[in-house]
N, C-alpha and C positions, 0 to 999 in steps of 0.2 A: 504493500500500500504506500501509498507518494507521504512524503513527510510523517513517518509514523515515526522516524525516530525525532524529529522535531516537537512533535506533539507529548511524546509520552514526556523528556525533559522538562517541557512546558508545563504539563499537567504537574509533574513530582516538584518543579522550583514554583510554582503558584501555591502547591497548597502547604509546602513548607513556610514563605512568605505569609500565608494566609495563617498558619498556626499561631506565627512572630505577630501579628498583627492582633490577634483576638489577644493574646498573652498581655501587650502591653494595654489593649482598651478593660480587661477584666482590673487589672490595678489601677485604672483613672480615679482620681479624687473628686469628688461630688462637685467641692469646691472650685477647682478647677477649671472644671467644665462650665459652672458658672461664672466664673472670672473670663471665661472665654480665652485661656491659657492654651497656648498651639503647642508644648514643649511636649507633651506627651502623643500628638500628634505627629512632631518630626521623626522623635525616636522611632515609632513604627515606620514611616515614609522612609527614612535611611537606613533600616534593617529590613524592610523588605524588598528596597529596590539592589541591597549587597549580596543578599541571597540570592536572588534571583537574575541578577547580572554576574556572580561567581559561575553559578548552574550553567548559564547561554557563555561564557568565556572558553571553559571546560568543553562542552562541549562542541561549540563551534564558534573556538575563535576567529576565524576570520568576519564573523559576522559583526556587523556593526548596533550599538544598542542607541535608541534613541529615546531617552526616558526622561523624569518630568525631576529628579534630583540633581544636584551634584554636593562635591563634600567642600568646597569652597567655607561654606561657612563654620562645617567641623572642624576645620584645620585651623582655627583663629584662638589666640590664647586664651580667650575667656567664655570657651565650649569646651575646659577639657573636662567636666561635668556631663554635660549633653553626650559627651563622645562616650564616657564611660558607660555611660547608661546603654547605649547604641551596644559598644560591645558585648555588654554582658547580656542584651536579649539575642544578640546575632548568637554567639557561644553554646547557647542555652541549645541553639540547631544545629551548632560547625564548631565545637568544640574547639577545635586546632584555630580559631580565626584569632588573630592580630589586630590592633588597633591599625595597624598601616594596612595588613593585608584589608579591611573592612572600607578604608577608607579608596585604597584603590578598586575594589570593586563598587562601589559608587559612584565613581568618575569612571568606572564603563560605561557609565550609562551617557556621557557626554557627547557618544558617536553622533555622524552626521544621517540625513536620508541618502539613501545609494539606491545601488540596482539591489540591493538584496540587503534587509535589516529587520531589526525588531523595534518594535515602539511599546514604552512600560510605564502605566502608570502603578505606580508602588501603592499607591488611597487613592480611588476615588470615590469623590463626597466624603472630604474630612466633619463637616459640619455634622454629617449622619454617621459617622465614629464615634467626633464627642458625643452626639446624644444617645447614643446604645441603638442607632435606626441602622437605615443602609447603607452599605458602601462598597467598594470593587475595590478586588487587586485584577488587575487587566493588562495581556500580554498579548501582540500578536504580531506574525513574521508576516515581514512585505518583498516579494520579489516582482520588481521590474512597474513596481505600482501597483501589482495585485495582491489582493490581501488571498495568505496561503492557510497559515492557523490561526485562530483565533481563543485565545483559554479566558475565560470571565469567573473569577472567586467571588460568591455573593455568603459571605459568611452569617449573614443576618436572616437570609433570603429566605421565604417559605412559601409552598403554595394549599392550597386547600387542608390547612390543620399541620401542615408535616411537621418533622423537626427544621429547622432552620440549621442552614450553612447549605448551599446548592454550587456545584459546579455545572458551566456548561463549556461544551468543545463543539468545534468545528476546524473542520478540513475541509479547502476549495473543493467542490467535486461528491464528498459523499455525505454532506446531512452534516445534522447537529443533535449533538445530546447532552444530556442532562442526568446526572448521578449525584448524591452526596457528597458533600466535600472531605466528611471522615471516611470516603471509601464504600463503593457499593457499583452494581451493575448499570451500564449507561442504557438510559433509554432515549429511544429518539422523542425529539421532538417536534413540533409543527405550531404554525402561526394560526388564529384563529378565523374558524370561516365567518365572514360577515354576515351570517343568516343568525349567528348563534347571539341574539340578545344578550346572554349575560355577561360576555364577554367582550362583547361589542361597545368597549369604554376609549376612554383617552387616559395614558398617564402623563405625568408633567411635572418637574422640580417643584419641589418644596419653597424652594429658595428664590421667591418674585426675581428678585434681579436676573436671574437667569436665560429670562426671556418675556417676552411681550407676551404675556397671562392673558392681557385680555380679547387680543386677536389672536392666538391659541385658542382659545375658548369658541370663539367663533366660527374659528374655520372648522372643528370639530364639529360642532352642528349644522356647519353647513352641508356636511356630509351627513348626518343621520344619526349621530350621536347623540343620545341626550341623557343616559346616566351619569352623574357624576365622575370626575376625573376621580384617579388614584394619584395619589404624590409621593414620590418618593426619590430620595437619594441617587445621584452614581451612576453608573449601566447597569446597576440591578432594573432600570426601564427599559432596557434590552433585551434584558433576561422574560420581562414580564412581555411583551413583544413578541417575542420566538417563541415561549411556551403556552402562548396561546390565551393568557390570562387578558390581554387588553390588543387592541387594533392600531393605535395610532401613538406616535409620540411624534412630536415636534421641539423644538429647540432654535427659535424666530431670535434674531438680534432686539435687544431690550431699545425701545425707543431714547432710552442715556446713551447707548454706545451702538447704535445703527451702524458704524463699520467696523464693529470687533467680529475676527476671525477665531474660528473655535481652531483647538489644540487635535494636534493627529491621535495623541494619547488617549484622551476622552473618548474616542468613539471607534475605533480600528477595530477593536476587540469582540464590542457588540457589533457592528456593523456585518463581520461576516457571519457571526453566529444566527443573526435575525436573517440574514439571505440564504444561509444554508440551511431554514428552517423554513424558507420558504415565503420571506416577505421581502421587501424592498427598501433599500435609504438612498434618498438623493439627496441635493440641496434646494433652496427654495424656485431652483426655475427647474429641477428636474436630472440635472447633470450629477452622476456622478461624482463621489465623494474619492480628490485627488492625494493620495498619498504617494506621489512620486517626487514633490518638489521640495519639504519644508516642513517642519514642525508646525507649521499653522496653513490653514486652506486657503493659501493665497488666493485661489481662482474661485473658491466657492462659498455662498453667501448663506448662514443659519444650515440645517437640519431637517429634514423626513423621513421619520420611520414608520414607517406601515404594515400590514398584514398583505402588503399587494392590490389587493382588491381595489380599496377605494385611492390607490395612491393617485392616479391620474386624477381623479375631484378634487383630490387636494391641494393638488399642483396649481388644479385652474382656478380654484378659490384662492390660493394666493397671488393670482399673478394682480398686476396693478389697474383698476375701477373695476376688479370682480367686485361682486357682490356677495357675501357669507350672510 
């Protein structure tokens, strides 16, 4: 099978990351989290993205990482606090790691886009960390601009009752699945049909600034939506996307910042998992989301993700004097 030994590395340095990450959000302090204190947020962000840039070095060095860390700021004399702490949860996975070996595995992650690399976000949705909600560790390899694996950790992640912590995978070409992140049998999974009322929802960040909430809203119903959105955290709205829990996510430039370009990191991961599961993401006029040039979508403007079906409505409800 094409990339299987891509994928399995992927799978085993995610959910090692993802262990490091649950380890340091079960010791957050209440207070903290209220103070809105990010230090217990880095420690995970730099022990997950050293795991998991060691794992992709090992394996296949020649490959380039393009990830959302670097250790610039561990290396400054008054983080050697932050840095111990880093060490002793990476240790806790790699026994043998070093303060330096740790630090240069996080500056792996400083690689460029090429013909062939990986883009890693170490947390995504820190805000849905500190709060015990949702968040992603998200890894996926890009060759020649197409996206080839795709690994998504939704450690929080559940759907109808289950336990919570959900992995999903995909590879270009055969599907996408869905297993426990502690380990269990992958099942496929599939986007939902738009016949199926209960699931025929929108989800959409928690977090207003994220995007234009209230023409998001609109264009949802302009298609046929009219349950309630879901809100949630990270590319766990990916996950809810591909596995058929909801139809639509968008992610519209917030009318503050109408020309911010979204991050490759943010969306790589889900992107192929939700098309290998059988739905679509473009940007807002339809093209293709471009990961051959840049850490950020120079050429493409906001986000659509869909179940397929109603993407074309959606398209044409955004375009300029539709009507929603």
């Amino acid at each position: 099978m094409a990339y299987e030994r891509e994928k399995q590395v992927a799978i085993a340095a995610v959910r090692q990351a993802a262990g490091l990450c649950e380890n340091v959000r079960q010791g957050l302090i209440p207070e903290a989290i209220e103070k809105n204190d990010k230090s217990p947020v880095t420690v995970a962000d730099f022990g997950a993205q050293a795991i998991i840039c060691r794992a992709l070095a090992l394996a296949f060095p020649q490959d380039a990482v393009v990830g959302e860390e670097d250790a610039a700021d561990l290396r400054q004399p008054d983080m050697t606090t932050p840095l111990a702490t880093v060490t002793d949860q990476v240790k806790q996975v790699i026994p043998e790691a070093t303060r330096e070996d740790i630090l240069t595995w996080i500056d792996h992650g400083n690689g460029q886009v090429g013909s062939r690399y990986w883009t890693l976000d170490p947390i995504d949705g820190t805000k849905g960390f500190l709060r015990g909600d949702q968040y992603a560790i998200a890894l996926a390899l890009v060759e020649k601009g197409d996206l080839k694996v795709g690994v998504l950790a939704c450690p929080s992640l559940s759907f109808e009752g289950g336990k919570p912590g959900l992995l999903l995978v995909a590879v270009r070409g055969e599907g996408a699945v869905m297993m426990p992140l502690a380990g269990g049998e992958p099942q496929p999974i599939r986007v939902v049909d738009s016949r199926d009322g209960k699931y025929f929802r929108f989800v959409e960040s928690v977090e207003a600034g994220h995007g234009d909430q209230s023409q998001q809203a609109a264009i949802a119903q302009s298609v046929g939506i009219t349950t309630p959105s879901i809100r949630m955290d990270s590319q766990a709205k990916y996950a809810a996307i591909a596995t058929g829990q909801a139809a639509l996510y968008l992610r519209l430039p917030s009318p503050q910042t109408p020309d911010y370009r979204e991050k490759i990191w943010d969306h790589a991961a889900g992107t192929l998992v939700v098309q290998e599961a059988g739905g679509r993401v473009t940007d807002m006029v339809g093209q293709p989301l471009d990961f051959s040039r840049a850490a950020r979508f120079e050429t493409n403007r906001g986000v659509v993700v869909s179940n397929g079906v109603i993407h074309e409505a959606v398209l044409q409800a955004l375009q300029p004097g539709a009507t929603c």
